[in-house]
PyMOL commands that place a pseudoatom at each C-alpha (Angstrom):
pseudoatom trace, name=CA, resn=UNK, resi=1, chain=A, elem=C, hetatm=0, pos=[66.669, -17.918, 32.243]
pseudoatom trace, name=CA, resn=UNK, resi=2, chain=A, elem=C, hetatm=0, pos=[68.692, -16.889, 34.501]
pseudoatom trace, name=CA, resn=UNK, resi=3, chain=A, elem=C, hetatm=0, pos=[67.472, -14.174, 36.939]
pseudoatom trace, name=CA, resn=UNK, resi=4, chain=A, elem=C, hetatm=0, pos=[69.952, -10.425, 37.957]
pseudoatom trace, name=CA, resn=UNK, resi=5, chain=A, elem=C, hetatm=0, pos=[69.177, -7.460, 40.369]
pseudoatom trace, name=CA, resn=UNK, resi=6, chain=A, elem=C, hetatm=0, pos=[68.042, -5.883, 36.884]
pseudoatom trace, name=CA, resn=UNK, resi=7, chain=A, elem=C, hetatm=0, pos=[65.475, -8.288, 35.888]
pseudoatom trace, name=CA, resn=UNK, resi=8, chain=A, elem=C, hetatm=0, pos=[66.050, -11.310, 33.373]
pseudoatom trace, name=CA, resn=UNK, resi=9, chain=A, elem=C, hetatm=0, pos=[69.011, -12.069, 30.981]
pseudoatom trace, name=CA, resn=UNK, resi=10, chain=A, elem=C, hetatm=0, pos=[68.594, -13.259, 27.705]
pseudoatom trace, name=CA, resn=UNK, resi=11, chain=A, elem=C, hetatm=0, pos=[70.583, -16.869, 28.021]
pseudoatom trace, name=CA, resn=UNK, resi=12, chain=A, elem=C, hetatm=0, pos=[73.130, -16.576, 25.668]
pseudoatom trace, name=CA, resn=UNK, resi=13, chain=A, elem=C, hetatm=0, pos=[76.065, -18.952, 26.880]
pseudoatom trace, name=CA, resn=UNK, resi=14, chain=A, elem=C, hetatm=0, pos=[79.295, -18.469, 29.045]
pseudoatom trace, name=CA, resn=UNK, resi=15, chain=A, elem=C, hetatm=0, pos=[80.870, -16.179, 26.133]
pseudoatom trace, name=CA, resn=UNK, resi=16, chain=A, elem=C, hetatm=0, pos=[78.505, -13.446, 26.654]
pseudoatom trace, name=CA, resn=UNK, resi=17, chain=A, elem=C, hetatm=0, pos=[78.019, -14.101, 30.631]
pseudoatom trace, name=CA, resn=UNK, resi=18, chain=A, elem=C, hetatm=0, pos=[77.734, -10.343, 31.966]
pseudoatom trace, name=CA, resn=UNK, resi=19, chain=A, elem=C, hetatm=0, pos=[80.723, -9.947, 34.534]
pseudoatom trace, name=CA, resn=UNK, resi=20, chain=A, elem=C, hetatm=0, pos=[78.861, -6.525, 36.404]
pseudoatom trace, name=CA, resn=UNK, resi=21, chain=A, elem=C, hetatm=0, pos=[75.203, -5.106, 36.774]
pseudoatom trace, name=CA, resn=UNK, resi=22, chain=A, elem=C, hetatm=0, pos=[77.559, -1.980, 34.598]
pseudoatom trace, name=CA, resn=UNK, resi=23, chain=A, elem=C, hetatm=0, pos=[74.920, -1.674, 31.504]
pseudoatom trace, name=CA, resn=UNK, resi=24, chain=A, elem=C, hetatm=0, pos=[74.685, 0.551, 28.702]
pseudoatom trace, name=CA, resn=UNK, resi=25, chain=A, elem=C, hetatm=0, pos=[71.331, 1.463, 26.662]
pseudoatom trace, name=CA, resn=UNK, resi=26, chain=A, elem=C, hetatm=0, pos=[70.777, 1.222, 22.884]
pseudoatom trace, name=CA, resn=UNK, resi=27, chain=A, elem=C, hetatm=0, pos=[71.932, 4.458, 21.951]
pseudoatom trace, name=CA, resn=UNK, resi=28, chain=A, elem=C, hetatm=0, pos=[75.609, 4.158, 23.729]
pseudoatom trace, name=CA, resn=UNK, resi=29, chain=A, elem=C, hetatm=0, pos=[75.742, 0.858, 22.602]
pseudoatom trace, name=CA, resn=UNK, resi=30, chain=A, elem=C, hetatm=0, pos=[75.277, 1.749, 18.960]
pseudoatom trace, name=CA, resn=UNK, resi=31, chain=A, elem=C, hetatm=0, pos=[77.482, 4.458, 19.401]
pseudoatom trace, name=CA, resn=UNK, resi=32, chain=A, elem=C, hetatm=0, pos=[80.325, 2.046, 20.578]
pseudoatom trace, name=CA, resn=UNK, resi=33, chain=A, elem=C, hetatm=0, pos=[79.658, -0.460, 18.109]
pseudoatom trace, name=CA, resn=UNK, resi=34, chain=A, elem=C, hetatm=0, pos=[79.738, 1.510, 15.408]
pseudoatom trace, name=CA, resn=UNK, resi=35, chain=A, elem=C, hetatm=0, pos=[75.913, 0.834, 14.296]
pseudoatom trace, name=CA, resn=UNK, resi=36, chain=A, elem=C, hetatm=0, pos=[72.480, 2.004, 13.616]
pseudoatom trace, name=CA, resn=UNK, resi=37, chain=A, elem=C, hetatm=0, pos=[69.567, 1.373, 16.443]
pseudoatom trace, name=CA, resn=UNK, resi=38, chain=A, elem=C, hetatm=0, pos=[67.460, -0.680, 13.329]
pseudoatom trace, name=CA, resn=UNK, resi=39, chain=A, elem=C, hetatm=0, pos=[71.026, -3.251, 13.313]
pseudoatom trace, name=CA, resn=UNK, resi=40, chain=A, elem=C, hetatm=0, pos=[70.975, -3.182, 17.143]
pseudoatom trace, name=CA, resn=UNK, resi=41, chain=A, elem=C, hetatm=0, pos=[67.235, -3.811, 17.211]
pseudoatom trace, name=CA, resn=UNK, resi=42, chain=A, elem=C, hetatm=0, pos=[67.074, -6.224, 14.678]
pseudoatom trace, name=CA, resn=UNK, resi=43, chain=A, elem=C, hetatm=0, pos=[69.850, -8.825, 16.158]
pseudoatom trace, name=CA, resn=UNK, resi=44, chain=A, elem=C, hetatm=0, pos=[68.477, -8.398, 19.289]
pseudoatom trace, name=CA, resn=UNK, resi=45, chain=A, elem=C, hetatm=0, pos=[65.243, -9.554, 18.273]
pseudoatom trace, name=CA, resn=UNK, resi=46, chain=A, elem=C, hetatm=0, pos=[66.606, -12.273, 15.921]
pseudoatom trace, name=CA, resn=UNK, resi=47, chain=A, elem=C, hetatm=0, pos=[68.832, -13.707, 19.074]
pseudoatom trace, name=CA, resn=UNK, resi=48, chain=A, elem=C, hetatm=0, pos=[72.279, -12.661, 17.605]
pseudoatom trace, name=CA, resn=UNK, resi=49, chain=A, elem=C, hetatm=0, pos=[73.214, -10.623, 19.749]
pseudoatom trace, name=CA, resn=UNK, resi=50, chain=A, elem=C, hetatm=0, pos=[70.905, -10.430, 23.105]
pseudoatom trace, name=CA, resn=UNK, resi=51, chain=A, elem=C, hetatm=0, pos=[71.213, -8.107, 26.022]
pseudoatom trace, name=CA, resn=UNK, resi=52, chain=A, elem=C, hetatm=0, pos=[73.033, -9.683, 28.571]
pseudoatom trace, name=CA, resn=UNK, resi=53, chain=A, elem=C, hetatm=0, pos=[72.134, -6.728, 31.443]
pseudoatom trace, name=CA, resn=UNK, resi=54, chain=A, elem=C, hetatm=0, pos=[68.689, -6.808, 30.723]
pseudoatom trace, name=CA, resn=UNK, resi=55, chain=A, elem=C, hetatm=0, pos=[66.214, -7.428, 27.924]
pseudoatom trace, name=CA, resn=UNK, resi=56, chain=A, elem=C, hetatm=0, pos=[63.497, -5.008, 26.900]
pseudoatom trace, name=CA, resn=UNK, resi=57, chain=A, elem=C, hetatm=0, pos=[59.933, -5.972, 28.597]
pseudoatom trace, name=CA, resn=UNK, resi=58, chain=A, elem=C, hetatm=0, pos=[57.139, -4.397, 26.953]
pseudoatom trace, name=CA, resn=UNK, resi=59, chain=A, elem=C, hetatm=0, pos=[56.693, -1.258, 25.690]
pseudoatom trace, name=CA, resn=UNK, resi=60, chain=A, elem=C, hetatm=0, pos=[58.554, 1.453, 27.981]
pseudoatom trace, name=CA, resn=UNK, resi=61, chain=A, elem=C, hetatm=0, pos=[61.882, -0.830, 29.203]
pseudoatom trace, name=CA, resn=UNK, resi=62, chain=A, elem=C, hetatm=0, pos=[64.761, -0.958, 27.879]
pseudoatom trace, name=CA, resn=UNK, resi=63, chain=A, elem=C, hetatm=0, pos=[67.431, -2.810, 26.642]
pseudoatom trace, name=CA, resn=UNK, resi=64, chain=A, elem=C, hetatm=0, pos=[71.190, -3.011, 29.026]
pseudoatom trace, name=CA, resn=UNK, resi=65, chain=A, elem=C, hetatm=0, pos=[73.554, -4.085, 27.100]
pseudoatom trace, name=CA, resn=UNK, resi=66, chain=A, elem=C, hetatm=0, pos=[77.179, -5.045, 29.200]
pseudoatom trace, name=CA, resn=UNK, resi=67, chain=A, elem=C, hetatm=0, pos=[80.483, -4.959, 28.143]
pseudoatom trace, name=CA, resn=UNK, resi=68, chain=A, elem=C, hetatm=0, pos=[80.719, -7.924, 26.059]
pseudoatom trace, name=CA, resn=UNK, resi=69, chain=A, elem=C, hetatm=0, pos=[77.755, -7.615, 24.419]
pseudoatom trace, name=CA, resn=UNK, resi=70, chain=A, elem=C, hetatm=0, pos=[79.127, -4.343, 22.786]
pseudoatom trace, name=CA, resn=UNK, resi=71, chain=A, elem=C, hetatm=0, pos=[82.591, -6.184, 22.222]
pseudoatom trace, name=CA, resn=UNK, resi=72, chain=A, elem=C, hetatm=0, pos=[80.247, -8.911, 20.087]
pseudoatom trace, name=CA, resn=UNK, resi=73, chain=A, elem=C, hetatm=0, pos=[78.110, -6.078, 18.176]
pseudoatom trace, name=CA, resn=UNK, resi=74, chain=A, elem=C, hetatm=0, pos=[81.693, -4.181, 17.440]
pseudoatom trace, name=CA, resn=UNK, resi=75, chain=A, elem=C, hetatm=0, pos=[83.050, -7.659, 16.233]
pseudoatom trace, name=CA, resn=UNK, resi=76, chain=A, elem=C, hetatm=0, pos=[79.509, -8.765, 14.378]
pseudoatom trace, name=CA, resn=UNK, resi=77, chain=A, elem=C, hetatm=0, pos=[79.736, -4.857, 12.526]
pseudoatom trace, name=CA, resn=UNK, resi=78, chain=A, elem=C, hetatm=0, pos=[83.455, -5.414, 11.345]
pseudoatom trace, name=CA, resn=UNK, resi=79, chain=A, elem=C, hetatm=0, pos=[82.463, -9.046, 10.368]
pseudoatom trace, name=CA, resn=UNK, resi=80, chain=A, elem=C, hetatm=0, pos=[80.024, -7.489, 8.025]
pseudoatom trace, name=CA, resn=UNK, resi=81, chain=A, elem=C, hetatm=0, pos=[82.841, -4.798, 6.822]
pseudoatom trace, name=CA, resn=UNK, resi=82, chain=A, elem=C, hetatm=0, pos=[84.809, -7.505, 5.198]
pseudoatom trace, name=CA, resn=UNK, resi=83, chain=A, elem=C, hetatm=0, pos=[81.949, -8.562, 3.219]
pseudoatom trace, name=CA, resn=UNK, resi=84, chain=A, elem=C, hetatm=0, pos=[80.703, -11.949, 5.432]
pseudoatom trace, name=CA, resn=UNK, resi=85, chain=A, elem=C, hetatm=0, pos=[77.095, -12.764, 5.370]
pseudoatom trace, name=CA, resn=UNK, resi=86, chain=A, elem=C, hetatm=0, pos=[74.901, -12.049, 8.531]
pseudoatom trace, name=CA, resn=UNK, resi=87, chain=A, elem=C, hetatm=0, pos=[74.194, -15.981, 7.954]
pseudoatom trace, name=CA, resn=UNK, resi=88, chain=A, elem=C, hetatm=0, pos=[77.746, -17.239, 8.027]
pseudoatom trace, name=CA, resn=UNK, resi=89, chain=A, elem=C, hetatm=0, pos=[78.583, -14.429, 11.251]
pseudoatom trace, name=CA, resn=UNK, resi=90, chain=A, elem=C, hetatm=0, pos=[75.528, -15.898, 13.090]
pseudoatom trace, name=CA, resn=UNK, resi=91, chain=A, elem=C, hetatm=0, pos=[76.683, -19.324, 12.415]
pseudoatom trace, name=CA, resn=UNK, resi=92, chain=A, elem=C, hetatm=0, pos=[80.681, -18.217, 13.956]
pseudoatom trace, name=CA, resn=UNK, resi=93, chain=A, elem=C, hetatm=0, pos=[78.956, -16.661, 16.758]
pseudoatom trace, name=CA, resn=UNK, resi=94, chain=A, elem=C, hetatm=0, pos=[77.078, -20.026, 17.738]
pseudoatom trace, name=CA, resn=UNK, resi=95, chain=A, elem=C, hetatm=0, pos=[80.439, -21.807, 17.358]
pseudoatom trace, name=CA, resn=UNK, resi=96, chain=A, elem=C, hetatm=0, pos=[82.130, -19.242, 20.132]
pseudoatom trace, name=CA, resn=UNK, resi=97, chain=A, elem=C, hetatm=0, pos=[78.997, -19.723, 22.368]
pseudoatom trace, name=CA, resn=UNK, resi=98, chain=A, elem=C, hetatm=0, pos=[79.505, -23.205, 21.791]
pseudoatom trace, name=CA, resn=UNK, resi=99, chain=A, elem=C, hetatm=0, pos=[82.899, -23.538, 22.448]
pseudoatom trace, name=CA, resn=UNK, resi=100, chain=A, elem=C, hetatm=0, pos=[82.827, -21.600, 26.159]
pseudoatom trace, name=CA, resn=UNK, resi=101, chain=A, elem=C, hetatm=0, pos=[85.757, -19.517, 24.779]
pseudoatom trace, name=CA, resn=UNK, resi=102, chain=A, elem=C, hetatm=0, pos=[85.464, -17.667, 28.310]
pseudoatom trace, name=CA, resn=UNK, resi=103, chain=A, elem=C, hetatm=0, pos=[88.666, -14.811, 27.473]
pseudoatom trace, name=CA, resn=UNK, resi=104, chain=A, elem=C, hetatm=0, pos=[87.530, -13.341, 24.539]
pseudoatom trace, name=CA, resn=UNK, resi=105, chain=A, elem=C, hetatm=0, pos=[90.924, -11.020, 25.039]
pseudoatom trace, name=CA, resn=UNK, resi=106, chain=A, elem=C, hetatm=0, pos=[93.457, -13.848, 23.757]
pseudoatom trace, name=CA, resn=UNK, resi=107, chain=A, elem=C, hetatm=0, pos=[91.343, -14.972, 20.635]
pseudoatom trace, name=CA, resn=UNK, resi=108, chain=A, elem=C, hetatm=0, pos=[91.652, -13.305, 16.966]
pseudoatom trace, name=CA, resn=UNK, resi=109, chain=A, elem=C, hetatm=0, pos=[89.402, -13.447, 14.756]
pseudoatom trace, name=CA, resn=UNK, resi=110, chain=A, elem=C, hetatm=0, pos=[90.671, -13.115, 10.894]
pseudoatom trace, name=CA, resn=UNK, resi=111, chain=A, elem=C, hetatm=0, pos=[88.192, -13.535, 7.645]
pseudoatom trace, name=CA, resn=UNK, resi=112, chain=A, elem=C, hetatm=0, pos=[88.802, -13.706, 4.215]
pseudoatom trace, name=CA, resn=UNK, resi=113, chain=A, elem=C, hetatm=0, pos=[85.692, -12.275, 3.241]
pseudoatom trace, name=CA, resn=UNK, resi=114, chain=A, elem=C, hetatm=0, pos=[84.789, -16.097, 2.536]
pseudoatom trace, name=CA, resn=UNK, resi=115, chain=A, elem=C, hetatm=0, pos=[84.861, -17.190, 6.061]
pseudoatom trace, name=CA, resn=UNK, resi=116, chain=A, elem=C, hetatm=0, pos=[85.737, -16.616, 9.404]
pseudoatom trace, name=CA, resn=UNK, resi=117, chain=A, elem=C, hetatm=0, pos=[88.536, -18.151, 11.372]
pseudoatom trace, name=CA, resn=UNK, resi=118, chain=A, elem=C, hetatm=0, pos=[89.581, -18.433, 15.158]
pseudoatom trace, name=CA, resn=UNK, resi=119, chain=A, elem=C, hetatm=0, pos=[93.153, -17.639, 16.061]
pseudoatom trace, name=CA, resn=UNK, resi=120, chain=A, elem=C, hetatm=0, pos=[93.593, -18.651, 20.201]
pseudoatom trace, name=CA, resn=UNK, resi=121, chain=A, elem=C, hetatm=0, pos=[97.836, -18.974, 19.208]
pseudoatom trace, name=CA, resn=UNK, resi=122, chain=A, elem=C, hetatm=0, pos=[100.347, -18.702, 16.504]
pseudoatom trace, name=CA, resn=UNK, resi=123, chain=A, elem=C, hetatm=0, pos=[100.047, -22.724, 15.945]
pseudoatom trace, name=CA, resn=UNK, resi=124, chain=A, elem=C, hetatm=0, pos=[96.219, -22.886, 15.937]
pseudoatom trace, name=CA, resn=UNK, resi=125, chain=A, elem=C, hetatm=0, pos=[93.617, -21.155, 13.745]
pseudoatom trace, name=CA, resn=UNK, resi=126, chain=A, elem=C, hetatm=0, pos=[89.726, -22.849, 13.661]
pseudoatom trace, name=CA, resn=UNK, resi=127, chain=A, elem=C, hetatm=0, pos=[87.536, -21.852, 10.078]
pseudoatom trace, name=CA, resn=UNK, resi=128, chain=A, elem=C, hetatm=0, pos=[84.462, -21.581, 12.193]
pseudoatom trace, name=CA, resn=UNK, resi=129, chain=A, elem=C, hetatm=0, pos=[81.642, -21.836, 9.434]
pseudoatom trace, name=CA, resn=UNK, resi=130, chain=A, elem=C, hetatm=0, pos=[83.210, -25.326, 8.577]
pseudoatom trace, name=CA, resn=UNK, resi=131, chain=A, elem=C, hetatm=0, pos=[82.097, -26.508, 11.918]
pseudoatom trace, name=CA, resn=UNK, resi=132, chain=A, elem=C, hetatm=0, pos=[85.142, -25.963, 13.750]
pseudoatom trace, name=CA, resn=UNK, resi=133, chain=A, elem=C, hetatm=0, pos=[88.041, -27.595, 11.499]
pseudoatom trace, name=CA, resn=UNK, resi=134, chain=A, elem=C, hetatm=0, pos=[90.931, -26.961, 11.718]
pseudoatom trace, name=CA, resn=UNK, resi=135, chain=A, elem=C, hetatm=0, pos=[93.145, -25.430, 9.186]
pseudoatom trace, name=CA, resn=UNK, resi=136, chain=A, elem=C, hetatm=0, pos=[97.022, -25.501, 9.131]
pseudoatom trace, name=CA, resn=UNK, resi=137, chain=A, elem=C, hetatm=0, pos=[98.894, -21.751, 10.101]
pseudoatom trace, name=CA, resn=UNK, resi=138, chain=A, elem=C, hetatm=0, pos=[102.423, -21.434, 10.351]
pseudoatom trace, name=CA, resn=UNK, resi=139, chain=A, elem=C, hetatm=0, pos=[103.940, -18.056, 12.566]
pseudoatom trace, name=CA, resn=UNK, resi=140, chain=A, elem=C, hetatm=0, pos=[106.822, -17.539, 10.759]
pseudoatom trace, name=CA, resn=UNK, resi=141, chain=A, elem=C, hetatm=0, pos=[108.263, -14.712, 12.792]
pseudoatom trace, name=CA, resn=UNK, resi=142, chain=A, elem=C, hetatm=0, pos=[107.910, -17.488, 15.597]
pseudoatom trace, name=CA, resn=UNK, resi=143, chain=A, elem=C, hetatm=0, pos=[110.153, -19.965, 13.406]
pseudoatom trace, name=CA, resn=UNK, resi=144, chain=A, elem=C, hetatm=0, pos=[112.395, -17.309, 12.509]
pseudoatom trace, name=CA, resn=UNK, resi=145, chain=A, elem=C, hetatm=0, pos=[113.245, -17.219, 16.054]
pseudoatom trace, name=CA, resn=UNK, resi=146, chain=A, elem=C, hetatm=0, pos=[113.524, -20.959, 16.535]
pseudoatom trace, name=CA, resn=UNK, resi=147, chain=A, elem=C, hetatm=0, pos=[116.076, -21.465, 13.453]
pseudoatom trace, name=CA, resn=UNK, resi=148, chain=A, elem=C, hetatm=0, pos=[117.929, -18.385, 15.157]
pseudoatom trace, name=CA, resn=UNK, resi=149, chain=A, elem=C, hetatm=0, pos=[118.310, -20.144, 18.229]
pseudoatom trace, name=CA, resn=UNK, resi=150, chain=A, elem=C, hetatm=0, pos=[119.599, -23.539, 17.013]
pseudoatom trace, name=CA, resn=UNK, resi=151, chain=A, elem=C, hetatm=0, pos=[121.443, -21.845, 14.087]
pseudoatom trace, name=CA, resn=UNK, resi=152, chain=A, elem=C, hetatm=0, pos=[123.417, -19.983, 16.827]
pseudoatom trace, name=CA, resn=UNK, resi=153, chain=A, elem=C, hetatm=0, pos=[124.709, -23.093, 18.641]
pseudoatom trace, name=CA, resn=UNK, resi=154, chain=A, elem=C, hetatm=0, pos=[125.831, -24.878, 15.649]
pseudoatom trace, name=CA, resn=UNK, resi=155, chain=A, elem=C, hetatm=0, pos=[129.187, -24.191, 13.050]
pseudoatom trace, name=CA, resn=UNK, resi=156, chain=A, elem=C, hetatm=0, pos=[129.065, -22.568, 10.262]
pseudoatom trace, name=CA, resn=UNK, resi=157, chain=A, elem=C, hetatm=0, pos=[130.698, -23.126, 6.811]
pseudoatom trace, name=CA, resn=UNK, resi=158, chain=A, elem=C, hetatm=0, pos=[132.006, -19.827, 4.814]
pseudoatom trace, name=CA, resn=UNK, resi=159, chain=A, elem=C, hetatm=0, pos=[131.175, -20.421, 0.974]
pseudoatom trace, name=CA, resn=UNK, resi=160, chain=A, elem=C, hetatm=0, pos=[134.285, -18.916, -0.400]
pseudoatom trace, name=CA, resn=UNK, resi=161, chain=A, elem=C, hetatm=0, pos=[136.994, -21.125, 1.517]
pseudoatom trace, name=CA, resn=UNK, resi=162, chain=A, elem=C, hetatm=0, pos=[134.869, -23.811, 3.305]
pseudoatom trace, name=CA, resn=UNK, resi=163, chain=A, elem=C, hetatm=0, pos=[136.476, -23.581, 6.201]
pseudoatom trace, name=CA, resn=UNK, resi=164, chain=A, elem=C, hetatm=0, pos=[134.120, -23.627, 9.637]
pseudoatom trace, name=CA, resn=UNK, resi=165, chain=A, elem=C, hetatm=0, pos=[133.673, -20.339, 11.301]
pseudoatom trace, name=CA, resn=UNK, resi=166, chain=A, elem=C, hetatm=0, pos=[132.326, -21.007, 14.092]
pseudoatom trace, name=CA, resn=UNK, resi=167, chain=A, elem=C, hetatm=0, pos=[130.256, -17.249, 15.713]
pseudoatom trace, name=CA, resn=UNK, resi=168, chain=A, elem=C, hetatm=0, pos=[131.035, -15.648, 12.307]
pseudoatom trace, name=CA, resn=UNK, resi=169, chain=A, elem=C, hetatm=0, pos=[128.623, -16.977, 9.938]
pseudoatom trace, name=CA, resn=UNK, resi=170, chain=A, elem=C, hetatm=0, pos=[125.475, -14.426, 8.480]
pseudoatom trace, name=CA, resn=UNK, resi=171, chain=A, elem=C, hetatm=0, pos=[123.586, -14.525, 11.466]
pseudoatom trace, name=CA, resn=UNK, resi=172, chain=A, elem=C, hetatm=0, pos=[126.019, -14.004, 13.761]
pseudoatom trace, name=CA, resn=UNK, resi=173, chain=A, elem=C, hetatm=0, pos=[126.841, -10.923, 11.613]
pseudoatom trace, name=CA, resn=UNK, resi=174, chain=A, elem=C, hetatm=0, pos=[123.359, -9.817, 11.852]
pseudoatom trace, name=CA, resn=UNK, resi=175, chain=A, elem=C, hetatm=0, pos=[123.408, -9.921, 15.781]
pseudoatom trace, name=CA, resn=UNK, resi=176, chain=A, elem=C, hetatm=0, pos=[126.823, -8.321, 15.996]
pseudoatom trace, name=CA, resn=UNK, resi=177, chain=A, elem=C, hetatm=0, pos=[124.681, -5.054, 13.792]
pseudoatom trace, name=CA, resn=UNK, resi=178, chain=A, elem=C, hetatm=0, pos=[121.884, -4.827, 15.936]
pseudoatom trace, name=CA, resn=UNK, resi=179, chain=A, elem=C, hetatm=0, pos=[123.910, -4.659, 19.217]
pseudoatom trace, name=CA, resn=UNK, resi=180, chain=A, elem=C, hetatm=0, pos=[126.798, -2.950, 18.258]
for i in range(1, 180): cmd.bond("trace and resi %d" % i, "trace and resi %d" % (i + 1))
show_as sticks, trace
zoom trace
């Protein structure tokens, strides 16, 4: 175990690393999260989510909880909002530990209520109760802007006459509206 000014951290992997000695007790961390104590109590003791400030000694200490370990409870509670098991959330919350994810701030997590998926860019999105596989995700806002782009460079054909109008076709149209 590693070893802070406040006593010992509960080891719980890069993802949940405490970045200050800044810890908050039970009852604000409840409060943030959007829980009861008994939830906060009970993944504590079960290792789902472990203080990362410092862990409770004994009867009369008590629990710090940083930053990120509220960010996790908040995440675990919504997790649980959209219907996913507390067995299938512990299991995505191994595969982040496992994975080092270390800024928490560019991922996205979306569920179905069936399972949970990882979303680190428009091109990649990771079903994490199937053990990290991959599954296929298309941005199509992102597309949209690709065609745009190469759509703009190249000639046009007008339907009613055929001829090639070259900075006059739909799209063009389109961009003429929005700045005009």
């Amino acid at each position: 175990m590693a070893v802070t000014k406040g006593g010992s951290r509960a080891v719980q992997g890069a993802l949940f690393d405490s970045e200050t000695e800044i810890g908050y007790r039970g009852p604000t961390a409840c409060n943030a999260a959007g829980i009861t104590y008994r939830q906060l109590d009970y993944w504590a003791r079960t290792g789902l989510v472990e203080p990362s400030i410092r862990a409770a000694h004994g009867s009369g200490t008590q629990r710090l909880y940083g930053f990120r370990d509220i960010l996790v409870l908040k995440v675990v509670k919504r997790l649980l909002d959209t219907g996913i098991s507390l067995q299938q959330i512990r299991a995505a919350v191994q595969h982040l530990r496992d994975r080092g994810t270390e800024d928490l701030a560019q991922v996205t997590l979306m569920s179905d209520g069936v399972s949970v998926y990882e979303c680190t860019s428009p091109d990649e999105v990771v079903d994490l109760l199937a053990g990290g596989q991959g599954v296929f995700g298309i941005a199509l806002g992102r597309v949209w802007q690709e065609v745009a782009g190469e759509l703009a460079e190249l000639p046009a054909v007008r339907a009613e006459d055929g001829l090639i109008a070259t900075g006059t076709d739909e799209l063009a149209s389109r961009r003429a509206q929005k700045t005009g």
